[in-house]
N, C-alpha and C positions, 0 to 999 in steps of 0.2 A: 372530576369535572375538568376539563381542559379548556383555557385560555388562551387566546391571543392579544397581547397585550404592547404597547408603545414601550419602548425602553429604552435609556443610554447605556451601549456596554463597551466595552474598549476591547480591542484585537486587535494585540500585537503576534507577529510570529517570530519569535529567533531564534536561539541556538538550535532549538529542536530541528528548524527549517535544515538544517543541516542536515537533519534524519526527516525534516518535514517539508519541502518546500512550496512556493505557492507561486500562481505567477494571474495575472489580469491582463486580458485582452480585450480587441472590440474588432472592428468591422474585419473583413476582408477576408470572413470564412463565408461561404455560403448558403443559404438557408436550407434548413433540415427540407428532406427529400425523401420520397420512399422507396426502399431499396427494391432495387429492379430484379433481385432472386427474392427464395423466400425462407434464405438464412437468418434471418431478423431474430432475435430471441424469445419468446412470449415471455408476458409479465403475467409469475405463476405469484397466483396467490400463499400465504402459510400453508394450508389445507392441502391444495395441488402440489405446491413442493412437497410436503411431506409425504402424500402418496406415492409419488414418482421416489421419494427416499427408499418407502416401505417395499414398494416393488424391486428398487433395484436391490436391495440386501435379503428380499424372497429365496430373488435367483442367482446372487452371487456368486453360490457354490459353480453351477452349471456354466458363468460367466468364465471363470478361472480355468474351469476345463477345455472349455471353448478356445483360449486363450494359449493352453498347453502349459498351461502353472504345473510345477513339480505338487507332488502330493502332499509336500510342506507347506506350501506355500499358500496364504489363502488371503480373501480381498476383504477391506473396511471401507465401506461407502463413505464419502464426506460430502458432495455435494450432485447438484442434480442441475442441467439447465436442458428443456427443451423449448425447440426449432420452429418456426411458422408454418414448415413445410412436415412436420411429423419427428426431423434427427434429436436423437436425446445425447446428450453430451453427459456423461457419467464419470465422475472423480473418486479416485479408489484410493486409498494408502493400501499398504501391504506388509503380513505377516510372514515369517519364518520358523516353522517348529514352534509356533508363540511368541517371537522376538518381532519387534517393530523393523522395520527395513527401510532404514534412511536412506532416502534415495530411491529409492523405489515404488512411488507413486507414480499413476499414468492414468490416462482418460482414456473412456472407450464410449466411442459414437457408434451410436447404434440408428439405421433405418427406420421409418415408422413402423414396419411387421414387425420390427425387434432380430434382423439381420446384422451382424456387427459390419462396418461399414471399414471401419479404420480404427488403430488404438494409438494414440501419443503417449511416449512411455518415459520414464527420466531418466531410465539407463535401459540399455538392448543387452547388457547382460547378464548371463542366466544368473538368479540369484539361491546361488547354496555355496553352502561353506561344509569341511570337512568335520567338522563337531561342535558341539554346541557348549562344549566344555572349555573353559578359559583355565590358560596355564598361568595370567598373573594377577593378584589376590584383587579384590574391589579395593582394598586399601590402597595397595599401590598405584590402582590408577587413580584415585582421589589426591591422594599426594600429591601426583606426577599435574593433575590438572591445577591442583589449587597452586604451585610452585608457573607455573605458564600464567594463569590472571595473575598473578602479581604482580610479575612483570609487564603485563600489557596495560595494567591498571596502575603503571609507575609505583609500583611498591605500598598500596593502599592496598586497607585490607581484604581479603577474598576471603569466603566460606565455602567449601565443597558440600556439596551434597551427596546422597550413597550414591553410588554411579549405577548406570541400569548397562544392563547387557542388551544388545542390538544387534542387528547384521547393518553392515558400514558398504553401502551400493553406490554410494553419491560419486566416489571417485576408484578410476583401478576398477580390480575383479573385486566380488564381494567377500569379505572378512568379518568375523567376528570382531566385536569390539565393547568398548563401553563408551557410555555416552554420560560426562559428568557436569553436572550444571553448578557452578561454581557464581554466588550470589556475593556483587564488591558496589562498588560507589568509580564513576571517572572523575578523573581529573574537575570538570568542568559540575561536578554534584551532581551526575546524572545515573541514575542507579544502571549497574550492568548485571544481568545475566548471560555470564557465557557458557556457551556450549565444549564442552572441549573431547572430542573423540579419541580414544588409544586403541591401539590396535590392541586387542583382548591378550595376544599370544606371544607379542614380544615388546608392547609398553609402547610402542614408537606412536608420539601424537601422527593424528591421518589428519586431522582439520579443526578449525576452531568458527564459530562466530556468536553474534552475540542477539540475544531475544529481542533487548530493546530497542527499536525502530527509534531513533534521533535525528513529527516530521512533525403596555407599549412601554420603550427603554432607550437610553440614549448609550451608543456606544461610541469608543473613543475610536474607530476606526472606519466603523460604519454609517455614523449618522444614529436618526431616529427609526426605529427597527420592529416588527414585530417580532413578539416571542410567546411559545406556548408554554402555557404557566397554568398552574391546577392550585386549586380553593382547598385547603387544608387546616383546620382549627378555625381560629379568626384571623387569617392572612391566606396569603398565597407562598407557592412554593416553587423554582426552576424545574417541573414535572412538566415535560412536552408529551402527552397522551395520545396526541396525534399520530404520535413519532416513537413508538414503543416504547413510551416512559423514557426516554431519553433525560437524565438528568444534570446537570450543574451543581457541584458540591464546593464548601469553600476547605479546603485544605489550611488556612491559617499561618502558613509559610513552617508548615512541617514535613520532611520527606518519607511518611510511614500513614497508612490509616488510611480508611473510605474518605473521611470530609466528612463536615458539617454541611445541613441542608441551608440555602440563603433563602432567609422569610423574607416576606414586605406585606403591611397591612393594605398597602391601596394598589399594589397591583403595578405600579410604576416605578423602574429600577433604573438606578444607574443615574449620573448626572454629564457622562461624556469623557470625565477626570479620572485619571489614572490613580488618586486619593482616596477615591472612595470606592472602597474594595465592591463593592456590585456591577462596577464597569465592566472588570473583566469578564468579569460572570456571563454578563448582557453580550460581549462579544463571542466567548464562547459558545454560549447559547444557539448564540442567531447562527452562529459557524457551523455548529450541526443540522442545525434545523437545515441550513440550506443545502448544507450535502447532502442529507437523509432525500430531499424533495428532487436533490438532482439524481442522483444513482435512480433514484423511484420512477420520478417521469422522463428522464430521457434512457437511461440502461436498462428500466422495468425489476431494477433489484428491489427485493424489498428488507432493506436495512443492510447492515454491512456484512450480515452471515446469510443474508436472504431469508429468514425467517422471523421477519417483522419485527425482533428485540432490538429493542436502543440501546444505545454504551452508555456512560458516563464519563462527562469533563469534570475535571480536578483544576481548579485555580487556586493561586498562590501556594505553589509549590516551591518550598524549602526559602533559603534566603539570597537576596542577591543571584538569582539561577539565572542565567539568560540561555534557556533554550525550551523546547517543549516534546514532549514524544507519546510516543502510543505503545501499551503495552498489552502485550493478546492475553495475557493470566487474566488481570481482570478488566479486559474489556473496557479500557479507560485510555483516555487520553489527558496527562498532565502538564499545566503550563507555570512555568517560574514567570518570578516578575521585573526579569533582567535585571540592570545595574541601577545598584543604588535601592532596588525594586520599586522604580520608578517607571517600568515601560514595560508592562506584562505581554508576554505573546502571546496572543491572542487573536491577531489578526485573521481573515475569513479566508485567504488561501492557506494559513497554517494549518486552522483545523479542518480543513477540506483533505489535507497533507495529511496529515497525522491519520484521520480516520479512512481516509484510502487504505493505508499501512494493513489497518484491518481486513480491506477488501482483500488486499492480495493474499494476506494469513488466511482467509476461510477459504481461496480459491487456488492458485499456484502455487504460493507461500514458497515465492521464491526464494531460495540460500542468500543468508546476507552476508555474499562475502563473496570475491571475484565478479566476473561478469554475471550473473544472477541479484548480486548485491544491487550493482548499480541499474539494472532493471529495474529491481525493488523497487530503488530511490527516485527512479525516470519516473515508475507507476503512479509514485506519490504527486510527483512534481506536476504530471500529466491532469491528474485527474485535479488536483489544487487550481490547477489555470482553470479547467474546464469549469470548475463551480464558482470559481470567480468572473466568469464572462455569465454562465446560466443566471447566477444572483441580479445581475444586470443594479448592482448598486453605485447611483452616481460618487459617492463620495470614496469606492474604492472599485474604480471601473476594469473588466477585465486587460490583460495585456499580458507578453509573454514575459514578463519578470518576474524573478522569485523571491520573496522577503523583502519587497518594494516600500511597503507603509512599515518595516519594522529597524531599520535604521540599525543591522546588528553592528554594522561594522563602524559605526559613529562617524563615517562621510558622505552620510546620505546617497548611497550605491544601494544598486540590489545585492540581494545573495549570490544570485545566479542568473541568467540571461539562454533564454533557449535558442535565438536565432544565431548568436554566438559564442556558445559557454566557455571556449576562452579566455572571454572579458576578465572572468572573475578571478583570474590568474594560476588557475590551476586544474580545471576542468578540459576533458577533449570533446574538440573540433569533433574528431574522427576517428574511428576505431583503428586500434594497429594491436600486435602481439601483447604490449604493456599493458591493453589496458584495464586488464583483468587486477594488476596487482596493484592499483588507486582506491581509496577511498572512496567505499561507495557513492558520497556524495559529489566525487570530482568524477568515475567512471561514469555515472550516469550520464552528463553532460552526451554521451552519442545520441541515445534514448530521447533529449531534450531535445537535440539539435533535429534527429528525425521525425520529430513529432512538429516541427517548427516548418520543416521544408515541407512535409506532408499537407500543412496545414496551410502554409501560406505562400509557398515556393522559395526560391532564391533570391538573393540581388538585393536590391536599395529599394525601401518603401515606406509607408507612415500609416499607422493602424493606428484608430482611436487616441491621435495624438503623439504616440509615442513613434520613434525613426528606429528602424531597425535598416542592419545589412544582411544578409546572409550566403555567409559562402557555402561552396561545395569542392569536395575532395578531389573531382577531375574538371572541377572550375564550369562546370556542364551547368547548362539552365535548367531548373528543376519548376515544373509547373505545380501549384498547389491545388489541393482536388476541396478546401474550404474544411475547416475547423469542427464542423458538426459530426462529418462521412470519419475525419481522423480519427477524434472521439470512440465514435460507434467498432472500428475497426481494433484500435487497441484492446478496447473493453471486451470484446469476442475473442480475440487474441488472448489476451489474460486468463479469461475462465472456462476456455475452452482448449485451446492448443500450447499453453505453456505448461512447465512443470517446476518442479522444484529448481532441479538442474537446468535450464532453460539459459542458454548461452545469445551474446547477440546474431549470431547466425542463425542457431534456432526460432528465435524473436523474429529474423526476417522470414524464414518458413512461416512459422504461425502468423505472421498479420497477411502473407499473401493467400493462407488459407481463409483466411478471415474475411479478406475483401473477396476475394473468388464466393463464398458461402454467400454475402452478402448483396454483391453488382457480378456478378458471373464472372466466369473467366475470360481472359481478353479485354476486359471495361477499363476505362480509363480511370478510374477507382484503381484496381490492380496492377496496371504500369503506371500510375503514381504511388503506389507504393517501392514499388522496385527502384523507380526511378530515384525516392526519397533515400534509400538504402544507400543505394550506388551512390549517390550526393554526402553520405558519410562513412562512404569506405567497406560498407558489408556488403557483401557480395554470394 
């Protein structure tokens, strides 16, 4: 039985914001419009998406040949979106003699007859390697990786995992390698899984990055809130039914284990107080709830892998943690309860953040590390505003500020500022050579600022109360095409024409494919997109 129930719950968003961020806007986007082509994406039901699954891994064989794959080489369906107009947009990962091929996923759009149309690929080169036999042992490159987390993990402990053999596509020609996933704790108590690649044949690390994304009831952040909640024994239980069983577990301030389920005998949680452990609960709750209804009714996804399953939130994770993140193993999103564990993140553009994380792992699942990184983190940041304007909640109303209600930095600033990331003292304005080798959470800052200029133009203005400026790279006036059409354009962009490897140049291709699929080519949708580009430096 599902419930919708009043509740006080608290949401805060912080450190995670750093891997998660969130931002609140209001006026000065435009209202939703219907796109003048008929790239619009349909809202495929479970059943629909999974026939369009089942079809496309019928013929995948035939796809590959089609495509001119060596006879090693063969396609893993992962996702499926089709077109208003008939185009099916198909997500492949890819094998090698049996071996995963990192780096080697691409999307192939295919016409309504089932003509391929075009493929977006995440490397144009051929992928085979000269044997399949590695000259140095799994040990040594376990070694060699758990000796690299250590030190990235300032000398806290690392555990290596057996390392898997792969073909290594992401960068360079394709090489044998192993791929070893070395499981530590950072600095800040936030659990790491790192990736750590070796070249199979002479040890030399090729890349590292890491799994973890770091983005009725009274809540402390949102007011008085509905939440869907389910009748279990003689109480109720954080079971949103509505919402793929979406659940709310209480973690207990320990950093291992699913959670405890939070009961209530009358169905009303939370007091608004960050004391009484159900707040956060009620915050994270409603945090999903409202992302789940926004990706639904405005992007027509249904859940964050598109097949109608809920994740789970984790509150009161570990002690004193001030951050929150998303982790794709299991499908969860965990929040500490900052300093003192007095201010839990929770906040409604964190878990909008966080479970975006998710969207881009079931669809681009962009590399988190260089310029794909800070996409990643752009994606979060993006799609965190957008469900904080959708939510339309007075007491935490949208605006382009990121980790605004969560006070990480104890001077009452945001996290991060999209019209001018900047502010925040270490994020870019504007794309240059560098800015691949920043901290995801500071590279993104271009991604933030483009989505800002897209959304609202340039210059001095006042949104929903809040003043913003924003500049441009050749100081040029950048007209905004209104916050819904941006939206809609990155979201097609994302699940349709990025990849793993997806650089910020590439990101300007894909959204100009995106708006062209969507308002034609020529539309003032499409040179405001270029226009937005060129306003921070991508060209």
């Amino acid at each position: 039985m599902s419930r919708k129930t009043r509740i006080a719950g608290i949401s805060l968003a912080a450190a995670g914001l750093l891997a998660a961020g969130i931002t609140a806007g209001t006026a000065g986007a435009s209202p939703v419009q219907a796109p003048t082509a008929d790239g619009s994406p349909l809202k495929l039901s479970a059943s629909h998406r999974a026939e369009l699954l089942r079809d496309a891994s019928a013929t995948k064989a035939q796809t590959a040949k089609e495509l001119g794959l060596g006879a090693q080489e063969k396609l893993v369906v992962k996702d499926v979106i089709k077109d208003a107009d008939g185009t099916t947009h198909t997500r492949y990962e890819r094998t090698y003699a049996g071996l995963p091929v990192l780096g080697g996923d691409m999307v192939v759009h295919t016409a309504k007859g089932g003509a391929i149309k075009s493929t977006t690929k995440s490397t144009e080169k051929s992928v085979k390697v000269a044997s399949t036999t590695a000259k140095i042992a799994p040990t040594a490159a376990a070694q060699s990786a758990q000796g690299t987390a250590v030190k990235s993990l300032s000398g806290k402990k690392a555990d290596a995992q057996a390392p898997k053999k792969v073909v290594w596509a992401a960068t360079g020609s394709p090489v044998l390698a192993y791929d070893t996933v070395v499981k530590g704790v950072k600095k800040d108590g936030t659990p790491s899984r790192m990736h750590i690649i070796t070249d199979a044949n002479s040890g030399k690390k090729l890349f590292q990055y890491d799994d973890i994304r770091t983005g009725k009831g009274e809540s402390e952040f949102s007011g008085s809130v509905d939440l869907g909640t389910s009748k279990e024994g003689s109480g109720f239980t954080l079971t949103d039914a509505d919402r793929g069983g979406h659940k709310t577990l209480n973690l207990g301030n320990s950093e291992s284990g699913e959670g405890k389920a939070f009961t209530d005998e009358d169905d009303k949680w939370g007091t608004g107080k960050p004391d009484d452990p159900q707040t956060a609960a009620v915050d994270a709750h409603y945090g999903a709830a409202e992302t789940w209804d926004y990706y639904k009714k405005v992007q027509g996804r249904n859940g964050i892998k598109g097949d109608g399953k809920g994740a789970t939130s984790r509150v009161h994770y570990g002690k004193n943690y001030v951050n929150a993140f998303w982790d794709d193993d299991c499908f969860c999103m965990s929040y500490g309860d900052g300093e003192g564990d007095k201010a839990p993140l929770t906040a409604l553009d964190v878990a909008a953040h966080e479970m975006s994380h998710g969207v881009t792992a079931a669809t681009a699942n962009l590399t988190y590390s260089g310029e794909s990184g800070g996409l990643n983190e752009g994606t979060s940041d993006i799609f965190g505003t957008s469900v904080e304007f959708y939510a339309k909640n007075d007491k935490d109303p949208g605006d382009y500020l990121i980790g605004e209600k969560i006070n990480i930095n104890g001077d009452g600033k945001p996290l991060r500022y999209m019209d001018k990331p900047s502010k925040d003292g270490q994020s870019k304005d504007f794309w240059d050579s560098s800015t691949g080798g920043l901290d995801p959470h500071y590279s993104s800052g271009v991604a933030n600022h483009f989505f800002y200029l897209l959304s609202e133009g340039s210059g001095a203005k006042e949104i929903g109360g809040v003043k913003y400026d924003s500049p441009t790279a050749d100081d040029k006036k950048v007209e905004g095409i209104g916050r819904d059409k941006a939206e809609k354009i990155w979201f097609k962009a994302l699940t349709e024409y990025m990849t793993s490897n997806t650089d910020y140049k590439a990101a300007r291709e894909a959204t100009i494919k995106a708006a062209t699929d969507l308002y034609k080519a020529g539309s003032p949708e499409v040179k405001g997109v270029e226009a937005a580009w060129a306003g921070v430096a991508v060209k």
